[in-house]
C-alpha positions as CSV (number, residue, x, y, z in Angstrom):
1,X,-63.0,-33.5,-96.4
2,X,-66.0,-33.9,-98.4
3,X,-66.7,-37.5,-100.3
4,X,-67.0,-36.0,-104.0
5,X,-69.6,-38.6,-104.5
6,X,-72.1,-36.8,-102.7
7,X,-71.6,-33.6,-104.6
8,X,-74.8,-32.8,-106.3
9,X,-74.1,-31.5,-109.9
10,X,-74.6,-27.8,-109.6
11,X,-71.9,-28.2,-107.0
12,X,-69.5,-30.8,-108.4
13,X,-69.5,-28.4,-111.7
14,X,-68.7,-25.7,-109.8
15,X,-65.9,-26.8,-108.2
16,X,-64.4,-28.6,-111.6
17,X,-64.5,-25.4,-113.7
18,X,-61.6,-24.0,-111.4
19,X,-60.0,-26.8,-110.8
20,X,-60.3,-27.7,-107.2
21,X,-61.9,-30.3,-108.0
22,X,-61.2,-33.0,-111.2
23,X,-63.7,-34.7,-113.5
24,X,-61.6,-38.0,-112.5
25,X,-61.6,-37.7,-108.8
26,X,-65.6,-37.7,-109.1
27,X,-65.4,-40.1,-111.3
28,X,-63.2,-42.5,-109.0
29,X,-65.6,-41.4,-106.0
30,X,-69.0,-42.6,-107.9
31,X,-67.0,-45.6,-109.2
32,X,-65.9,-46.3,-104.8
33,X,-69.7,-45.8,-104.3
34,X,-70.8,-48.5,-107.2
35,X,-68.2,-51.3,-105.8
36,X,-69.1,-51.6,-102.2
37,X,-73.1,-51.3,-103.3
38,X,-74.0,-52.0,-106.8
39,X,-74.0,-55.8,-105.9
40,X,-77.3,-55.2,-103.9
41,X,-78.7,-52.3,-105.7
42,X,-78.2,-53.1,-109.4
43,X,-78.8,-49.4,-110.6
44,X,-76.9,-50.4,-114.0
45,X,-77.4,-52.7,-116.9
46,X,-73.7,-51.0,-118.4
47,X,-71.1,-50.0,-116.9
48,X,-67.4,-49.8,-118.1
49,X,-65.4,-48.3,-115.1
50,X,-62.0,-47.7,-117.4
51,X,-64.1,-46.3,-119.9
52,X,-66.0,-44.0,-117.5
53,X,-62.8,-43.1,-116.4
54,X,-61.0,-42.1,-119.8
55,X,-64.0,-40.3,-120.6
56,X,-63.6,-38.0,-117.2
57,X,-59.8,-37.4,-118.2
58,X,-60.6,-36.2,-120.9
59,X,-63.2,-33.2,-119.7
60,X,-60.4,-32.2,-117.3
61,X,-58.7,-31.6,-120.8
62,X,-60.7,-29.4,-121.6
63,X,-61.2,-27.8,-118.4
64,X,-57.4,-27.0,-118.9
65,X,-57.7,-26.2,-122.4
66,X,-60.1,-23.1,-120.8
67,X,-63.6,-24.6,-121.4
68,X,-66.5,-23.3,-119.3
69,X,-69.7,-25.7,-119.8
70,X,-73.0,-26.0,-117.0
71,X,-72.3,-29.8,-117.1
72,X,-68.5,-30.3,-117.5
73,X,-67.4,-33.5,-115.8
74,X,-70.6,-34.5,-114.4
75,X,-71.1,-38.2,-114.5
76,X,-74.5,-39.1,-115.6
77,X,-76.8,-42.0,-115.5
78,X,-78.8,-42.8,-118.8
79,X,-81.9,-44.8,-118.9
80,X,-81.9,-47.7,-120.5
81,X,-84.2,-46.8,-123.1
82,X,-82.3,-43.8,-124.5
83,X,-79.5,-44.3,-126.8
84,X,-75.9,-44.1,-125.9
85,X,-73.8,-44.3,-129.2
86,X,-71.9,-47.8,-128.4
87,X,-73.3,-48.7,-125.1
88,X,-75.6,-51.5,-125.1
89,X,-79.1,-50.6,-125.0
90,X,-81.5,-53.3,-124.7
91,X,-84.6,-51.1,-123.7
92,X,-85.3,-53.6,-120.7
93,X,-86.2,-56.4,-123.1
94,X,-84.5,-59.9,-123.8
95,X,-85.3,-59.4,-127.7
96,X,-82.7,-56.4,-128.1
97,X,-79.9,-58.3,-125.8
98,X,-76.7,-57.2,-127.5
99,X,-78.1,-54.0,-129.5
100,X,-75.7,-51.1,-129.5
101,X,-76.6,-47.7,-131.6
102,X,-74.1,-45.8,-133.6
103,X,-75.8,-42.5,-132.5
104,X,-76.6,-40.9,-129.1
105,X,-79.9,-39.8,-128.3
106,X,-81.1,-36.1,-128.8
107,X,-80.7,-35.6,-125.0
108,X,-77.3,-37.1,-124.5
109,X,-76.2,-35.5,-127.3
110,X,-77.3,-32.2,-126.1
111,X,-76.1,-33.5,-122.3
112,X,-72.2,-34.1,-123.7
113,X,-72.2,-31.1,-125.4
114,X,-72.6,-29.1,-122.3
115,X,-69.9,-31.0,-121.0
116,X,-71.4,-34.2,-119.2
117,X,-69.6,-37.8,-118.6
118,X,-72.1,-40.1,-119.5
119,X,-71.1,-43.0,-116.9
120,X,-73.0,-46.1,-117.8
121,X,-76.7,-47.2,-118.7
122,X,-79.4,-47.9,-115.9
123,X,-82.1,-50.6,-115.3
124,X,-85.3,-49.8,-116.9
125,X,-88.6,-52.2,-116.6
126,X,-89.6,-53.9,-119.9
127,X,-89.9,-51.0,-122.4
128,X,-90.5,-48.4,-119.6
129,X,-93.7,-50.3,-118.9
130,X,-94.4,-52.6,-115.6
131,X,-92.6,-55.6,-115.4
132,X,-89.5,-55.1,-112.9
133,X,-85.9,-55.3,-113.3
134,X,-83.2,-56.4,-110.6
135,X,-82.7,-52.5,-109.2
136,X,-83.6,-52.7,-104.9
137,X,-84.8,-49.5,-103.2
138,X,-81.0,-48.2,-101.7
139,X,-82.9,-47.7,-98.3
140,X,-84.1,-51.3,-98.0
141,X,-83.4,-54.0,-100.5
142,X,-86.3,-55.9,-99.8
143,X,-88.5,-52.6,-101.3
144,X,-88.9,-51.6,-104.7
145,X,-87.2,-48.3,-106.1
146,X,-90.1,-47.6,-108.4
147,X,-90.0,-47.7,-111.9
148,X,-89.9,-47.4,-114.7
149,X,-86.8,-45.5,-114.2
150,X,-85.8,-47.9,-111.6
151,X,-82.0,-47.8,-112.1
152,X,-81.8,-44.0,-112.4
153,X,-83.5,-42.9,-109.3
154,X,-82.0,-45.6,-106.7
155,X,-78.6,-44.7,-108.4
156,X,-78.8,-41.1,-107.4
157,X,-79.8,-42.1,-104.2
158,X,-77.3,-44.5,-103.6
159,X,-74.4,-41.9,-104.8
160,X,-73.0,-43.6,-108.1
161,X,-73.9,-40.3,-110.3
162,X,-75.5,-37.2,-109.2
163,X,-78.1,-36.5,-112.3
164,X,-79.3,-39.3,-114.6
165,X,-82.4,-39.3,-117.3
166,X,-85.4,-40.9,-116.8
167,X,-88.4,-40.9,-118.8
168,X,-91.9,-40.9,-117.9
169,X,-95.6,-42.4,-119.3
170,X,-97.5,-42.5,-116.5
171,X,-95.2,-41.8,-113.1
172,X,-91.9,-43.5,-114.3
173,X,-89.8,-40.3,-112.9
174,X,-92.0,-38.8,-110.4
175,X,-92.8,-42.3,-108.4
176,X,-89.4,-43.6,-108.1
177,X,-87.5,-40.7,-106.8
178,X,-89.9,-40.5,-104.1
179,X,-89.5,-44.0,-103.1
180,X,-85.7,-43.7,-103.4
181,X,-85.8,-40.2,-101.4
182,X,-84.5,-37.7,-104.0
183,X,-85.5,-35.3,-106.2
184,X,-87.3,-36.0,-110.4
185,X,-88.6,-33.5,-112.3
186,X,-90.9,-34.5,-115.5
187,X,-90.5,-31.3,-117.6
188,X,-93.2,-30.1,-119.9
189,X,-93.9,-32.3,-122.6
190,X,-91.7,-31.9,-125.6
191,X,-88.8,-30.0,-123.6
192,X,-86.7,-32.3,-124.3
193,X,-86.5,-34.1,-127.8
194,X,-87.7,-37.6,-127.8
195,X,-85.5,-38.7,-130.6
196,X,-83.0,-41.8,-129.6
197,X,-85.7,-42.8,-127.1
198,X,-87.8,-46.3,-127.8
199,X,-90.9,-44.0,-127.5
200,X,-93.9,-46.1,-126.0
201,X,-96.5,-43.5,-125.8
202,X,-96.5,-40.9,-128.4
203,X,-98.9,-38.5,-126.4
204,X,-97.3,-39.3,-123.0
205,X,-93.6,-39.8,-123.5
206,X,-91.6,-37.3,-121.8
207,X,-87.6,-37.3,-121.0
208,X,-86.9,-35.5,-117.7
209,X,-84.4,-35.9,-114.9
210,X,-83.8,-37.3,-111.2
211,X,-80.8,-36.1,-109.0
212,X,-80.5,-34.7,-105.5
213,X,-82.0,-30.9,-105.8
214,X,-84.7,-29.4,-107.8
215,X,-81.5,-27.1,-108.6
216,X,-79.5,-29.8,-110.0
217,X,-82.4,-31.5,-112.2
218,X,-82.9,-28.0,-113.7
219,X,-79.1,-27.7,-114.8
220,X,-79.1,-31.0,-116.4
221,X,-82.8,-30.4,-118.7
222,X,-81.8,-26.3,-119.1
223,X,-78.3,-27.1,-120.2
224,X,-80.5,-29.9,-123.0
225,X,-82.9,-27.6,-123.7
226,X,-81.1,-24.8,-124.2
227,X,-83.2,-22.7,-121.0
228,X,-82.0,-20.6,-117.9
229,X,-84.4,-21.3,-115.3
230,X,-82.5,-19.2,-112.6
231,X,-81.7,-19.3,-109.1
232,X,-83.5,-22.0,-107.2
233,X,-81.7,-21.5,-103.9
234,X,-85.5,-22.4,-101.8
235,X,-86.5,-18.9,-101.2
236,X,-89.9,-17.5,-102.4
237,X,-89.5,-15.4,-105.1
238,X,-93.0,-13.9,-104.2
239,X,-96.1,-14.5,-102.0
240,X,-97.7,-17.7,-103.7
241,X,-101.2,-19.0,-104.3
242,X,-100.8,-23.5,-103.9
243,X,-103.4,-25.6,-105.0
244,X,-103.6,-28.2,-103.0
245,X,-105.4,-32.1,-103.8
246,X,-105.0,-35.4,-103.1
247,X,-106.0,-35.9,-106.7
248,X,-107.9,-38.5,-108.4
249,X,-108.0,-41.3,-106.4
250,X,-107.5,-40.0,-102.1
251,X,-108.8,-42.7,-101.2
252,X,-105.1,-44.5,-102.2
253,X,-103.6,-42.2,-100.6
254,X,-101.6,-43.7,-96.8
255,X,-102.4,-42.2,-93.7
256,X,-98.5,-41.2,-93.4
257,X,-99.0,-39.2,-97.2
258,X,-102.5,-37.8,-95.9
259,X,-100.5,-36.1,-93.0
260,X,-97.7,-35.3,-95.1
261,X,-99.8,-33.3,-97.2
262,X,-101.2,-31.4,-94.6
263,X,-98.2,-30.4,-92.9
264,X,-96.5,-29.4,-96.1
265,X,-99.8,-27.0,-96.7
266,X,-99.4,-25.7,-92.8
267,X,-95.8,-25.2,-93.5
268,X,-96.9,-23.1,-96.5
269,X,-99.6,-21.2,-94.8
270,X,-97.1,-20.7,-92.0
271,X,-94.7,-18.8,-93.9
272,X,-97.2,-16.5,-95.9
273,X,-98.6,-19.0,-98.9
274,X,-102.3,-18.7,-99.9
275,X,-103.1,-22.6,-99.6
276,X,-106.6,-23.4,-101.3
277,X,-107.7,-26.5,-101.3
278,X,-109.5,-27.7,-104.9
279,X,-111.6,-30.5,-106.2
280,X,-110.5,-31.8,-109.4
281,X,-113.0,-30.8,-111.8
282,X,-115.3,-33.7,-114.0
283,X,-113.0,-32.9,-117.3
284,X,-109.6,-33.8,-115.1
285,X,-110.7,-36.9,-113.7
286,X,-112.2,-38.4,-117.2
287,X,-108.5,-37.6,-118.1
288,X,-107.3,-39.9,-115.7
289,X,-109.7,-42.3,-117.0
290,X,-108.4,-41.6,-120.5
291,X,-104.7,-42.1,-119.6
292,X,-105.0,-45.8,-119.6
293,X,-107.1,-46.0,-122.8
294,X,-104.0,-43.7,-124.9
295,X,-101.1,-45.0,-123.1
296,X,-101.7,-48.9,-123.7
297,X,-102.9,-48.5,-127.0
298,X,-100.3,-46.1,-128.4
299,X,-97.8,-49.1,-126.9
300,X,-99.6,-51.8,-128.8
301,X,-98.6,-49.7,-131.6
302,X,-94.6,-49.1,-130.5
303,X,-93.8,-52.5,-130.4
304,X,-95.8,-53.6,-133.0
305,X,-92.4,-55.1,-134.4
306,X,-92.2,-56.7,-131.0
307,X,-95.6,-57.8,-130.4
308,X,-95.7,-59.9,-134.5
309,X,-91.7,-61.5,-134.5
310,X,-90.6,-61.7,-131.1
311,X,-93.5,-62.1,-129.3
312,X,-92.4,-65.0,-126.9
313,X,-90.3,-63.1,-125.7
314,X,-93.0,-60.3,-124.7
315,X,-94.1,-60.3,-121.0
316,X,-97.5,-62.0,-120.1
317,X,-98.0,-58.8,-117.8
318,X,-97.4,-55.9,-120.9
319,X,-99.4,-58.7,-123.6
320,X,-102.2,-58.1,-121.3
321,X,-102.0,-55.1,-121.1
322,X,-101.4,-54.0,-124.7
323,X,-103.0,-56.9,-126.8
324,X,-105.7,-58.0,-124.8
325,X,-109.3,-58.3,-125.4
326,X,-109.7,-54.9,-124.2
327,X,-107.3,-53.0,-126.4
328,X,-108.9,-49.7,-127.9
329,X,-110.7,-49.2,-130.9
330,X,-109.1,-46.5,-133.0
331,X,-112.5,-44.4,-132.4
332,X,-111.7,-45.2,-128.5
333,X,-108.3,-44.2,-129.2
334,X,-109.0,-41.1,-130.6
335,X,-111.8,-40.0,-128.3
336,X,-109.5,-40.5,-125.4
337,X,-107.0,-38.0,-126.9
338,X,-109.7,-35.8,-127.2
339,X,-110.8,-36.1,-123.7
340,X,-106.9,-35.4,-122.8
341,X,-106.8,-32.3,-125.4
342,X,-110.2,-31.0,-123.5
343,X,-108.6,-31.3,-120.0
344,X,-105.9,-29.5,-120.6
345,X,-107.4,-26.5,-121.6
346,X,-109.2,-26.8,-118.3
347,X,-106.1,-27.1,-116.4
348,X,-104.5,-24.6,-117.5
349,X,-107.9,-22.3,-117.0
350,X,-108.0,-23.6,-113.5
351,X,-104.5,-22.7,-112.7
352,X,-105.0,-19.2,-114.0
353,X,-105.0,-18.1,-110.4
354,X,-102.0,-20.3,-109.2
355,X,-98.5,-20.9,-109.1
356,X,-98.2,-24.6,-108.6
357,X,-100.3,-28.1,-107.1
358,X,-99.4,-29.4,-104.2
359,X,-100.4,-33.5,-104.3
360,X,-99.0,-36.6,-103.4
361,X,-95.8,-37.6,-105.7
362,X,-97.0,-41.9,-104.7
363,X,-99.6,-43.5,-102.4
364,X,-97.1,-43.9,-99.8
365,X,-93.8,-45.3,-98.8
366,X,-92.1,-48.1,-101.5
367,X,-94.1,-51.2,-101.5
368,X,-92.4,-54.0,-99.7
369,X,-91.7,-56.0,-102.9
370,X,-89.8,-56.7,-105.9
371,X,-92.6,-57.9,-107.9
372,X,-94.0,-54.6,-108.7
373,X,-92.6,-50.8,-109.2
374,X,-95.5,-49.6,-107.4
375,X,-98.8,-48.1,-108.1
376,X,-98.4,-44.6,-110.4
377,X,-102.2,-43.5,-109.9
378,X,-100.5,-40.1,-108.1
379,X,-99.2,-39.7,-111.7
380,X,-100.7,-40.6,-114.3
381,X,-103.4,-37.3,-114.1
382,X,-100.7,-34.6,-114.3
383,X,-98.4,-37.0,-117.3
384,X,-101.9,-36.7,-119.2
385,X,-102.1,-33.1,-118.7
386,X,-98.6,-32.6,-120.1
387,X,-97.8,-31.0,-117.2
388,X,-94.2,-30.0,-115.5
389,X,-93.7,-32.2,-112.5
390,X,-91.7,-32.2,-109.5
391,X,-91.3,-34.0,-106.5
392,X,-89.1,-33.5,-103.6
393,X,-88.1,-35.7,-100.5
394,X,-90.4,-34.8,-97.7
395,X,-89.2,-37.8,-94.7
396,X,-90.1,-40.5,-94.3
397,X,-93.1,-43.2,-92.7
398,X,-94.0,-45.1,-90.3
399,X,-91.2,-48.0,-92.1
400,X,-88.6,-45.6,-92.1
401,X,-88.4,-45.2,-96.1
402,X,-88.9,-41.7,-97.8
403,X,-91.9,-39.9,-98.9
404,X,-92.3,-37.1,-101.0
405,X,-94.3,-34.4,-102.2
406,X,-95.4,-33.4,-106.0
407,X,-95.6,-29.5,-107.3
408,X,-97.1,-29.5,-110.6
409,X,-97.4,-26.7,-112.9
410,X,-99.3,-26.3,-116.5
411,X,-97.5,-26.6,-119.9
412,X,-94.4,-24.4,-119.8
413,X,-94.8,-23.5,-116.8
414,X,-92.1,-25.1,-115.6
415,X,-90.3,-22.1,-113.8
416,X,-93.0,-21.9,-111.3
417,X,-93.0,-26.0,-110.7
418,X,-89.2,-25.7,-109.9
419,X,-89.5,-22.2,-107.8
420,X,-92.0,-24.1,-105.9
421,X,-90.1,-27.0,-105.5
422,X,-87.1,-25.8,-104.4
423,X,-89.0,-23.7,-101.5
424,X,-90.5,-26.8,-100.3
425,X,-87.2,-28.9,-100.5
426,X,-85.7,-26.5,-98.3
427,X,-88.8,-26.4,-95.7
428,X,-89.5,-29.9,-95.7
């Protein structure tokens, strides 16, 4: 018999609408999962197991009452830096130990409405920035998960909740589910509705999801965002055109990633895909440059509150970052959002003649550390561009932890990013 646990959501839904299977028997299963391995994985920062329970009884309720919702039952995983109304939410920082919001973000709101079991909060770094928490990679303990959405990605992979939320600034979605082996999607920017969120990077934010399909992250961000973005069952809808790049900076890029690439293209070509390799043009990588210049500054301004009252209890590593002797100029500021604004007009120009990117999702396997989530240059271009972003598991290197690949897509164009996706899931 099949452990509920490692249902995906499209799946676990389907079976709960009729009854064959029950909100709590997931529930239970995910909750089996989180005792014999949350002690060395430490996906949450919350997480009431009676509570998670109660809530799961009461969507079989109203799966009995005759309800019919995409999400009903599904436990989910929240980021910590989205609200949960009465959870604690402390954003990753020691300054907002004990904080607990009366209202649920946009997203979880719109999550529980379609029928979702929110099952606990998960590790984020400081503020969704760099400074680690205590989440391990589930393959290897000794590796990171990535981050920022550390908890949320190594708790899908480790089978204590099939979808969660994540959010992403630079690669805080896209990096980690690689490293943990399953599948993130950043949608376009602005899909989802930011509100609830501690918003770091008001030209970068972007909520999005990680679970274990490209089919099960779009259920959970269609069902918030009120879309239908069809079947995604891995079959080409239509002969494709791929873009393919090692983006910005190839020369970061692993040998195991380099080949990965290139057999993901061959397998492309292989089954009818025009595959053309690209050069970024000048406008997309001063972009990339820009990133840094918007994101840090816009999270000087965030946490201003932070940064004046409660600043020793700040990291060094994001005080250097955001309040050093570089920070931006407000002319700097605003000529790197220009530069952005500029680049994705190109983008979208140059993608005229495509369906998708195909590029690295990180540099390579998960760093063999704690100290660090990992570099997001693989990222940080196509967040910038306010792109839809997804990456799938693709195997594994040459230390036996996962790699993946990244289809990226322009603004709302996120059909084509998941269509692609999914194809690629099921070849690779």
């Amino acid at each position: 018999m099949t452990d509920p646990a490692s249902l995906g959501a499209a799946e676990a839904a389907r079976r709960i609408r009729p009854g064959s299977l029950t909100a709590e028997a997931l529930m239970q299963a995910c909750l089996d999962r989180v005792a014999a391995r949350e002690d060395t994985v430490h996906a949450f920062v919350h997480l009431d197991a009676g509570a998670a329970l109660t809530a799961a009884r009461a969507a079989d309720a109203r799966v009995a009452a005759g309800h019919s919702l995409p999400l009903l039952g599904v436990p989910i995983g929240v980021k910590d830096v989205i609200d949960v109304a009465g959870m604690p939410c402390a954003y990753g920082s020691p300054i907002w130990q004990g904080h607990r919001p009366m209202a649920d973000a946009a997203c979880v709101a719109l999550a529980r409405a379609a029928g979702a079991v929110v099952m606990g909060k998960t590790v984020s770094t400081e503020f969704a920035t760099q400074k680690p928490g205590p989440t391990t990679n589930p393959h290897n303990p000794a590796h990171t998960p990535g981050g920022s959405s550390s908890g949320s990605a190594a708790g899908v992979a480790a089978g204590f909740f099939p979808a969660a939320f994540a959010t992403q600034t630079g690669g805080s979605i896209i990096r980690p589910a690689a490293f943990c082996g399953v599948v993130g999607y950043m949608p376009s920017h602005g899909m989802l509705h930011r509100a609830g969120m501690k918003v770091m990077s008001e030209s970068l934010d972007t909520i999005g999801a990680i679970a274990r399909s490209v089919a099960d992250c779009a259920l959970l961000v269609g069902a918030c965002a009120g879309r239908d973005f069809g079947a995604l069952e891995g079959r080409l809808p239509r002969p494709l055109r791929i873009a393919v790049t090692l983006g910005p900076t190839p020369d970061l890029a692993t040998p195991d990633t380099v080949a990965l690439i290139a057999r993901a293209a061959r397998a492309a070509a292989d089954a009818g895909v025009e595959v053309v390799q690209i050069d970024l043009p000048r406008e997309l990588l001063a972009a990339y440059a820009a990133h840094p210049i918007v994101m840090n500054a816009e999270s000087a301004q965030a946490i201003a509150w932070e940064l004046t009252t409660r600043r020793d209890q700040v990291s060094d590593m994001l005080i250097a970052r955001v309040d050093g002797p570089d920070r931006a100029s407000p002319q700097a500021l605003d000529d790197a959002r220009e530069v952005l604004r500029r680049a994705r007009v190109v983008f979208t120009e140059l993608m005229s003649g495509f369906d998708a990117v195909l590029t690295p999702s990180a540099p390579g396997e998960a760093p063999h550390s704690l100290a660090s989530t990992g570099n997001p240059a693989f990222n940080a271009l196509w967040t910038a561009l306010h792109a839809a972003c997804v990456t799938v598991p693709a195997g594994s290197g040459q230390a036996g932890l996962p790699l993946g690949v990244q289809l990226v897509a322009p603004h709302r164009k996120d059909q084509a990013a998941l269509a692609c996706a999914a194809w690629f899931q099921g070849v690779l």
